[in-house]
C-alpha positions in Angstrom: -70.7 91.4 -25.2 -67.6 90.8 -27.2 -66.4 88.6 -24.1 -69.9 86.3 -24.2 -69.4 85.8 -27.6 -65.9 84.5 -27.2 -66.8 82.2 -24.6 -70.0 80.6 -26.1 -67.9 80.1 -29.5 -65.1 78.4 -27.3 -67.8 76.3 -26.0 -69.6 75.3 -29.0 -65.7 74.4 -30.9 -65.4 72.0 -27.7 -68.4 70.9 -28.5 -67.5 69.9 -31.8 -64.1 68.0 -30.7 -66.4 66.1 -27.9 -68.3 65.1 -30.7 -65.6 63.8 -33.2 -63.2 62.4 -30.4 -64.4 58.9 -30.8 -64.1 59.2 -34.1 -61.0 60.9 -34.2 -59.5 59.1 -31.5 -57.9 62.8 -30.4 -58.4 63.6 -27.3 -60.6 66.4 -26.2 -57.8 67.7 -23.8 -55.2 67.7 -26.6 -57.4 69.9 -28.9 -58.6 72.3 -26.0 -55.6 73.5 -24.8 -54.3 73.9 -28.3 -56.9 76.2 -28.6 -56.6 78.1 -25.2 -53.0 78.7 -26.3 -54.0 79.9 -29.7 -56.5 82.3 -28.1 -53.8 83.5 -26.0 -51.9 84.3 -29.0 -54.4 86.1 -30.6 -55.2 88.0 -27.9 -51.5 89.4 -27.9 -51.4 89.6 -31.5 -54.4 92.0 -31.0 -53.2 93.8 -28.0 -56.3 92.8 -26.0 -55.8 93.2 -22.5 -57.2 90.4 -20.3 -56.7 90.4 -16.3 -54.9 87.4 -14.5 -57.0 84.6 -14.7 -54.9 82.4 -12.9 -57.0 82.5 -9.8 -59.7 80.7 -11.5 -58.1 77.8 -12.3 -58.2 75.9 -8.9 -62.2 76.4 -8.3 -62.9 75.2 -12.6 -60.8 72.0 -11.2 -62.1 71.4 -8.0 -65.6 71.6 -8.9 -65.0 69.7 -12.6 -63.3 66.7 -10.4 -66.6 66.4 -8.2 -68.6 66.3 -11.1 -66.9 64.1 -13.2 -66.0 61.4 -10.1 -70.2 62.1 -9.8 -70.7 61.5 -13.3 -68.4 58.3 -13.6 -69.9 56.7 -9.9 -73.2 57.2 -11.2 -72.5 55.0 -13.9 -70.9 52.0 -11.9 -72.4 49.0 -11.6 -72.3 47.3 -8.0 -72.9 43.3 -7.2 -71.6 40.2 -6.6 -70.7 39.8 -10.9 -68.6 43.1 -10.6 -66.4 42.3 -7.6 -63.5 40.7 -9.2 -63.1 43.7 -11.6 -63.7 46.3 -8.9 -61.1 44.4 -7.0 -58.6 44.1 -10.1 -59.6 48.2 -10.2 -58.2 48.7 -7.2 -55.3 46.6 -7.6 -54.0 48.3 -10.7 -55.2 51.9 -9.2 -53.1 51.7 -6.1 -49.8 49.8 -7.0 -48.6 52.1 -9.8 -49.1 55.1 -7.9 -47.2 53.2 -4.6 -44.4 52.3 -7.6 -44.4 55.2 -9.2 -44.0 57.8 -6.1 -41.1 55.4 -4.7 -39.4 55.4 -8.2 -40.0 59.3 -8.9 -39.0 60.6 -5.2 -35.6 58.7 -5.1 -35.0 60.2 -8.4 -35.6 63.5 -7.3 -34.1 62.9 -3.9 -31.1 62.0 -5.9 -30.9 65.0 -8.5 -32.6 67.6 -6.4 -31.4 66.7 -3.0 -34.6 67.6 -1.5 -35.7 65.7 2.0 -38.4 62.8 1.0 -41.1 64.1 2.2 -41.0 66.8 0.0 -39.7 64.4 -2.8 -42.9 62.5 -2.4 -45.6 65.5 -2.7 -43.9 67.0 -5.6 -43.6 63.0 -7.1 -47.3 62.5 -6.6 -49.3 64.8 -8.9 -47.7 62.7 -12.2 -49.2 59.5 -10.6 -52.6 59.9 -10.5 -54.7 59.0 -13.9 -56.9 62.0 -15.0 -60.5 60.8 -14.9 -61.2 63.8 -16.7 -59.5 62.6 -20.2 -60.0 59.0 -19.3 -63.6 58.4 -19.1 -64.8 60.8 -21.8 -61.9 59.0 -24.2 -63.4 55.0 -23.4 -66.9 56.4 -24.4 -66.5 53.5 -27.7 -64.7 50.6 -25.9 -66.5 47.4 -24.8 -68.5 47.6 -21.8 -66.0 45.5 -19.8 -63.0 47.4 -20.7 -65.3 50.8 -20.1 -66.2 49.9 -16.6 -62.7 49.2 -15.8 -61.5 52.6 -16.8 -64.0 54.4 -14.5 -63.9 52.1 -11.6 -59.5 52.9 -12.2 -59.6 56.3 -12.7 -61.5 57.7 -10.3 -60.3 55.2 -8.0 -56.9 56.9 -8.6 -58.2 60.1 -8.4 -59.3 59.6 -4.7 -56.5 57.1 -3.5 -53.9 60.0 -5.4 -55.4 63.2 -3.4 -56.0 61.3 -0.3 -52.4 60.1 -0.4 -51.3 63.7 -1.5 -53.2 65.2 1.5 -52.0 62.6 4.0 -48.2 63.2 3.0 -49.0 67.3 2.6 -50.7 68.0 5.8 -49.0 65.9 8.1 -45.8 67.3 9.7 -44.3 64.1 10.8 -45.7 60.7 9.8 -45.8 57.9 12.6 -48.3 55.7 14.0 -50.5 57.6 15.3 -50.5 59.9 12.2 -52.3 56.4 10.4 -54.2 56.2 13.8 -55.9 59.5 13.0 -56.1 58.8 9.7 -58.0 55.9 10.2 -60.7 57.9 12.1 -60.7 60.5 9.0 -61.9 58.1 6.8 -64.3 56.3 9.5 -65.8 59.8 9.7 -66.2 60.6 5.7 -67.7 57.1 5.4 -70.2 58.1 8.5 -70.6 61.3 7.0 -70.9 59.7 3.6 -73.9 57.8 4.4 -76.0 60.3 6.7 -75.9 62.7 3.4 -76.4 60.6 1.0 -79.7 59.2 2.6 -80.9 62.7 3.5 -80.0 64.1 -0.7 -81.6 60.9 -1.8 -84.9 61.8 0.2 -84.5 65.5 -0.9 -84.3 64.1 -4.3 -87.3 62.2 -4.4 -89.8 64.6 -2.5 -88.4 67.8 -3.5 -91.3 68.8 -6.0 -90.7 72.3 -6.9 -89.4 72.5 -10.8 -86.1 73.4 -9.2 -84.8 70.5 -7.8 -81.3 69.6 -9.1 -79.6 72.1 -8.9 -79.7 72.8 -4.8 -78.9 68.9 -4.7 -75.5 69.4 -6.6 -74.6 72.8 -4.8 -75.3 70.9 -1.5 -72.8 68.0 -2.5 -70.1 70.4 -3.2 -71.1 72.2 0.5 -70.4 69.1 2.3 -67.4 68.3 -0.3 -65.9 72.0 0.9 -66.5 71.6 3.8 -64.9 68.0 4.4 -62.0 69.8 2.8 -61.6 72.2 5.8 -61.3 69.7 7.9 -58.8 67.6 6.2 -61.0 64.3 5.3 -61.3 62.8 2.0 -63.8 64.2 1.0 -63.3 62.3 -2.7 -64.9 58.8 -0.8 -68.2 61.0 0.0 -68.7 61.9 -3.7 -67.9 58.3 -5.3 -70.0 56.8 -2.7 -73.0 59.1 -3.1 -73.0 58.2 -6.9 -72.4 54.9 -6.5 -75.2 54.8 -4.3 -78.1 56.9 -6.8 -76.5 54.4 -9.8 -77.3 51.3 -7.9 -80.9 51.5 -6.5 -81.9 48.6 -7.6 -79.8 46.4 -5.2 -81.4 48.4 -2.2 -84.7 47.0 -2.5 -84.3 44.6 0.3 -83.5 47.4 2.8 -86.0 49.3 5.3 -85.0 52.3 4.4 -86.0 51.0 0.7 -89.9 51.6 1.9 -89.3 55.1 3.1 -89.2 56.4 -0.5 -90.9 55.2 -4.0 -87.9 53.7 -5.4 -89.5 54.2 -9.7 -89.8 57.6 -8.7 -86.2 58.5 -7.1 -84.7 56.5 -9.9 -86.7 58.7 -12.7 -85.0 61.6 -10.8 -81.9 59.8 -10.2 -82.1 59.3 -14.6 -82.6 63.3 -15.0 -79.7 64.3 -12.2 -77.2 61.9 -14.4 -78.2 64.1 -17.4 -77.7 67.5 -15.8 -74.5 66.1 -14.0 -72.9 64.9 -17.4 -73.3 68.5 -18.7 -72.5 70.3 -15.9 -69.2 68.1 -16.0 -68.6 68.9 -20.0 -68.9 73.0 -19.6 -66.4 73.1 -15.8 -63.8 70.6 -17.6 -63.8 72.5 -21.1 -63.6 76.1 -19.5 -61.0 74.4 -17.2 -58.8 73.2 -20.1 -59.3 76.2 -21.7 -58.2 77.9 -19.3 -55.0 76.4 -18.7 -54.2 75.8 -22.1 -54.5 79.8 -21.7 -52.4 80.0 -19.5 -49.6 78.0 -21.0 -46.5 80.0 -22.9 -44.9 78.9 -25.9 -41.3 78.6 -23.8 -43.2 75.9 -21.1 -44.0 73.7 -23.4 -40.7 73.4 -25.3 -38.4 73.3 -22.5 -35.7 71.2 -23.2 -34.5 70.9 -20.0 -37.2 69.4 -18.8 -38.1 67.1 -22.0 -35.8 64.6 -20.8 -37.3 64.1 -17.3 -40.9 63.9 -19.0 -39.8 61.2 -21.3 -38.6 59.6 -18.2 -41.8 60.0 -16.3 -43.9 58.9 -18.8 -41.8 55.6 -19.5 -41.8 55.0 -15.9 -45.8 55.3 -15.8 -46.4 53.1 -19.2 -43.9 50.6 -17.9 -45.3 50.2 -14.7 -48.7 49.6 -16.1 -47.6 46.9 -18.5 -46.2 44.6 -15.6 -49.7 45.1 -13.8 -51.7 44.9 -16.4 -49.4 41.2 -17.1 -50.2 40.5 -13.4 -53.5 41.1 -12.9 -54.6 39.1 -16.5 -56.1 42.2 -18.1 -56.2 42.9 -21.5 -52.9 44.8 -22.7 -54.7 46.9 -25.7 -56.4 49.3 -25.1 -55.6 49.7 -21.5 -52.1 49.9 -21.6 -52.6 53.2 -23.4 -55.2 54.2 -21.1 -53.2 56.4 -18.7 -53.6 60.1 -18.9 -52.7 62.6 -16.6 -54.2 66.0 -16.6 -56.6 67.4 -14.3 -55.6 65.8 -11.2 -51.9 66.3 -12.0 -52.7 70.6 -12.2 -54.2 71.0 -9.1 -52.2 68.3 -7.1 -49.2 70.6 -8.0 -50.5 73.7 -7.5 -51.7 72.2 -3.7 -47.7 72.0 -3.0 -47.1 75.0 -0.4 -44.1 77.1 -1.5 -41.9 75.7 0.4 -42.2 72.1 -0.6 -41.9 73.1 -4.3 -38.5 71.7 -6.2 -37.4 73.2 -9.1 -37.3 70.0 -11.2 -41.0 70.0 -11.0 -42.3 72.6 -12.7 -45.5 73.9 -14.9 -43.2 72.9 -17.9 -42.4 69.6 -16.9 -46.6 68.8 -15.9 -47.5 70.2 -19.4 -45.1 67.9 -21.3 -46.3 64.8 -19.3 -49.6 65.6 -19.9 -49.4 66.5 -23.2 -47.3 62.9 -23.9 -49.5 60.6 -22.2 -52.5 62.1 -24.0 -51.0 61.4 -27.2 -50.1 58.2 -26.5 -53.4 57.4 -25.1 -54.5 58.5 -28.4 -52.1 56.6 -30.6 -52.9 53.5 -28.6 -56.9 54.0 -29.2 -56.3 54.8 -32.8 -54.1 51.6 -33.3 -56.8 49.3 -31.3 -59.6 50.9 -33.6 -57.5 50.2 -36.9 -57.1 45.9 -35.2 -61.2 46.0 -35.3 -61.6 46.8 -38.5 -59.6 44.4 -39.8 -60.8 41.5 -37.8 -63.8 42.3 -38.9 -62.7 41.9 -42.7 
C-alpha cells in the first residue's frame, strides 16, 4: 500500500510541474529527475530497501517514444501549405545529426582511439533531439514555430534510431548494406500502410465500449515486432498518426467510402485524448525512474564536465548556422534542442563491446541536464521579449 501511495503522489507532483511548465518555463524533465534523485535519497536516508529497477527503464522508454511520436504525428498537419516547412523540418533534422556524429566520432576517435564504427554509435545518442522534452516544452509558442518543433523532433527521433540501428547492426557497411536497407524501409512503408488501413477500420467499427486500448497495444505489436526484424519501425508509427490526424485530405480516395469518415474522426478525436495521457504517465514514470537511478557522483563528474560543455556547444552551434541557412527564426528555436529520452536508450542499445569509456551515464546526464536548461533559459528570455513588445 505504502508503494501505491508513493507512486500516485509522484504522479500527481508531475502533474503539477506539467501544469506550471509553461508558466514556469522549467522544464518538466529538469524537475522530474530532481525528484527521482531526491526520492532516491530519502529512501537511503530511511534505509528502505528497493530491488534493481534498472531493468525497467528500457520498456518505460520504448513504449513512451511510440506514444509520444503518436501523440506528436497525430497533431501534424499534411498539404500542399505545409510542404515547405516539413521540408525545412527535414533539412534541419538530418544535417546536425550528419554534422554532429562526424564532428563527435573524430573527437573520440582521436582521444579514445576507438575504430569509427564504434566512434559513431557511441557519438549518436547526443545527436538526436528528445521529442519527449521538446513537444511538451512548445505547448505556448506560435503555431508556426510549434509545428516545426514536432515535425523536427520526431523527425530526429526516427532519422537518429534508424541511423543508430543501421550503423549498430551492420557488421560491415558497403553497397549492398544500403541495398538492403533500402528494401527495409520499402517493407516498413508496405507494412506501414496495410496496418494502418486495417487499425483505421478496427477503429471505426469496433463498437464494444473497449475500443482504444486493443488499437494501441496492437500498434506497439507490430512496432515489436518490426524491431525483431531490424526495420524502422519509427516510419510505421509517425505514418499511422499522420494518417488518423489528416482524414480530411483522404476524402477523394475509394477507400474514403469504405468507412464513415465523421465517425472515424470522432474516434480518431477520443484516441488523441487517451494517447496524450497514456504519453504523460510512461514519460513521467520514465524520468522518474532514471532520475532514480542517477547518483550524486554521475552528475558532478568533473572529468567528464568538460566534454559535455563541448557537446553541447557543438549541438547549439551547429543549429545556429542551420537555422541562418534555412531562414528560420533564431529565437525560440535555437534553444529548442533537448536531448533526453532518445539519448538514454540509444546508449544503453550500445552492445558491450562497442561501449568507450568517454561515453558514459555521467557524461549523457550532464548533456541532458545542460541542454534542458538552456532550452529553458532560451524560452524564458523569448517570453520576457513578448511582454515587452507588447508594452
Amino acid at each position: 500500500m505504502t508503494l501505491i501511495i508513493t507512486i500516485c503522489s509522484l504522479l500527481l507532483i508531475a502533474y503539477i510541474f506539467d501544469l506550471t511548465s509553461s508558466r514556469t518555463r522549467i522544464p518538466s524533465v529538469i524537475l522530474l529527475l530532481a525528484l527521482g534523485w531526491a526520492v532516491k535519497q530519502l529512501s537511503v536516508f530511511l534505509g528502505i530497501q528497493i530491488p534493481d529497477l534498472t531493468l525497467l527503464l528500457p520498456i518505460f522508454g520504448t513504449i513512451g517514444l511510440i506514444l509520444i511520436v503518436l501523440e506528436g504525428s497525430l497533431e501534424l498537419e499534411i498539404n500542399k501549405s505545409k510542404l515547405p516547412l516539413i521540408g525545412k523540418s527535414i533539412l534541419v533534422s538530418i544535417m546536425p545529426i550528419i554534422a554532429l556524429v562526424a564532428g563527435l566520432a573524430y573527437s573520440l576517435q582521436y582521444y579514445g582511439g576507438a575504430s569509427l564504427k564504434t566512434c559513431v554509435i557511441n557519438a549518436i545518442p547526443f545527436c538526436v533531439i528528445s521529442s519527449a522534452i521538446a513537444i511538451p516544452s512548445v505547448a505556448h509558442l506560435r503555431k508556426s514555430n510549434k509545428e516545426f518543433v514536432i515535425y523536427e523532433s520526431s523527425l530526429s527521433d526516427i532519422f537518429g534510431v534508424v541511423f543508430f540501428n543501421f550503423v549498430a547492426l551492420n557488421a560491415t557497411i558497403d553497397i549492398s548494406t544500403f541495398g538492403y536497407f533500402g528494401l527495409d524501409v520499402l517493407l516498413i512503408c508496405v507494412i506501414s500502410f496495410v496496418a494502418t488501413i486495417a487499425l483505421s477500420v478496427l477503429l471505426s467499427k469496433i463498437d464494444h465500449h473497449i475500443k482504444f486500448a486493443p488499437i494501441i497495444i496492437l500498434v506497439i505489436l507490430i512496432y515489436a515486432v518490426s524491431k525483431e526484424y531490424h526495420l524502422p519501425a519509427l516510419i510505421f508509427i509517425m505514418l499511422f498518426g499522420l494518417f488518423l490526424g489528416n482524414l480530411d485530405e483522404l476524402k477523394d480516395f475509394k477507400w474514403s467510402k469504405k468507412v464513415n469518415l465523421e465517425t472515424l474522426k470522432t474516434e480518431v478525436s477520443r484516441f488523441k485524448e487517451i494517447v496524450m495521457e497514456g504519453a504523460f504517465l510512461i514519460r513521467t514514470l520514465f524520468f522518474l525512474l532514471f532520475g532514480y537511478l542517477i547518483e550524486t557522483e554521475e552528475i558532478l563528474n568533473a572529468e567528464t564536465f568538460i566534454w559535455a560543455i563541448g557537446i553541447v556547444g557543438g549541438i547549439f552551434g551547429i543549429r545556429l548556422i542551420i537555422l541562418l541557412i534555412t531562414r528560420l527564426p533564431i529565437t525560440p528555436l535555437l534553444f529548442i534542442a533537448p536531448r533526453g529520452l532518445i539519448t538514454i536508450l540509444l546508449f544503453f542499445s550500445i552492445a558491450p563491446t562497442q561501449m568507450m569509456p568517454l561515453v558514459n551515464k555521467s557524461l549523457i546526464i550532464q548533456v541532458i541536464i545542460l541542454t534542458s536548461i538552456i532550452m529553458m533559459l532560451g524560452l524564458m528570455a523569448n517570453k520576457r521579449e513578448k511582454k515587452e513588445s507588447k508594452k
